[in-house]
C-alpha positions in Angstrom: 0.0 0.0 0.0 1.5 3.7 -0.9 1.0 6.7 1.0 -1.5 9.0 -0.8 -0.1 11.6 -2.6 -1.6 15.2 -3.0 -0.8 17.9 -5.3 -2.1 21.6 -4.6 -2.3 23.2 -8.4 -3.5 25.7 -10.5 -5.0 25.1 -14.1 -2.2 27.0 -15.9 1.3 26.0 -13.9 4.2 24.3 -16.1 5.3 22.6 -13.0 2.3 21.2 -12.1 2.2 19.4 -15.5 5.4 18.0 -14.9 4.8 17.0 -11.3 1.6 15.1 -12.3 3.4 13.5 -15.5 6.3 12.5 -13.0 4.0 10.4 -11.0 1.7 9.2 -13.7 4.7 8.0 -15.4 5.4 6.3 -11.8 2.0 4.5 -11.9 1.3 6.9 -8.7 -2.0 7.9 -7.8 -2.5 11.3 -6.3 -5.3 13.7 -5.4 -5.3 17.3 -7.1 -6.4 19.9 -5.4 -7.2 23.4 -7.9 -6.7 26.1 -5.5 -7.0 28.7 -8.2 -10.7 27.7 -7.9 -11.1 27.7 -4.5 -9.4 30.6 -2.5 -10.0 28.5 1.2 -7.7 25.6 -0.8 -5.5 28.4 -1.5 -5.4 29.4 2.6 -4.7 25.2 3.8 -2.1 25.0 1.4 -0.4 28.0 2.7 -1.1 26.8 6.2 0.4 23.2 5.7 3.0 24.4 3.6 4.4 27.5 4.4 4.4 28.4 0.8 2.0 30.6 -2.1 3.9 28.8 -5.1 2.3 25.5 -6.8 2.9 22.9 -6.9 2.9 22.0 -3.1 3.4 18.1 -2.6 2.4 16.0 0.3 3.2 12.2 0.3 1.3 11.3 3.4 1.9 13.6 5.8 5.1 15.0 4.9 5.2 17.8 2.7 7.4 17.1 -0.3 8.2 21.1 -1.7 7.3 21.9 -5.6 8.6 20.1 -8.7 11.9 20.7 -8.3 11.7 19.0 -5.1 9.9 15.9 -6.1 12.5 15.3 -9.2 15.7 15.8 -6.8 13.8 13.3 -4.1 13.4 11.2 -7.6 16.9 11.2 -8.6 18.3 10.6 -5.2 16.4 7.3 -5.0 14.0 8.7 -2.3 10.6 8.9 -4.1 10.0 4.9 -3.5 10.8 4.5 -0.1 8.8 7.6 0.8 5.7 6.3 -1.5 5.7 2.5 0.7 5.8 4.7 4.0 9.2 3.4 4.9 11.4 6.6 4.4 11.6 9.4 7.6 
């Protein structure tokens, strides 16, 4: 079982595209969450995240960072471990 994944967005964001395509391309099933269209979406993803930028990525609890973030986690072998629950 993998940790569920959720991806704060906007319609219109490069990165968002390449974060989704990144974990489609992973078989990985997340949760997208639009917060161009919803302005109180907008406010918990600040809150959890400490952020305004999108994407903002949460495997489980654990807040992940953009797509930058996600692709270094990727190429350091991290992304797996995280997505099975066994990484820290």
């Amino acid at each position: 079982m993998s940790a569920p994944v959720t991806i704060y967005s906007t319609r219109f964001c490069g990165s968002c595209v390449r974060a989704k395509a990144l974990l489609e391309a992973k078989h990985v099933p997340y949760t997208e969450v639009l917060v161009d269209l919803d302005s109180e979406k907008r406010v918990e993803m600040v809150q959890k995240s400490g952020r305004r930028t999108v994407p903002q990525i949460f495997i489980g609890a654990r807040h992940v960072g953009g797509f930058d973030d996600l692709y270094a986690l990727e190429r350091a072998g991290g992304l797996e471990p995280l997505l099975a629950g066994r990484a820290d």
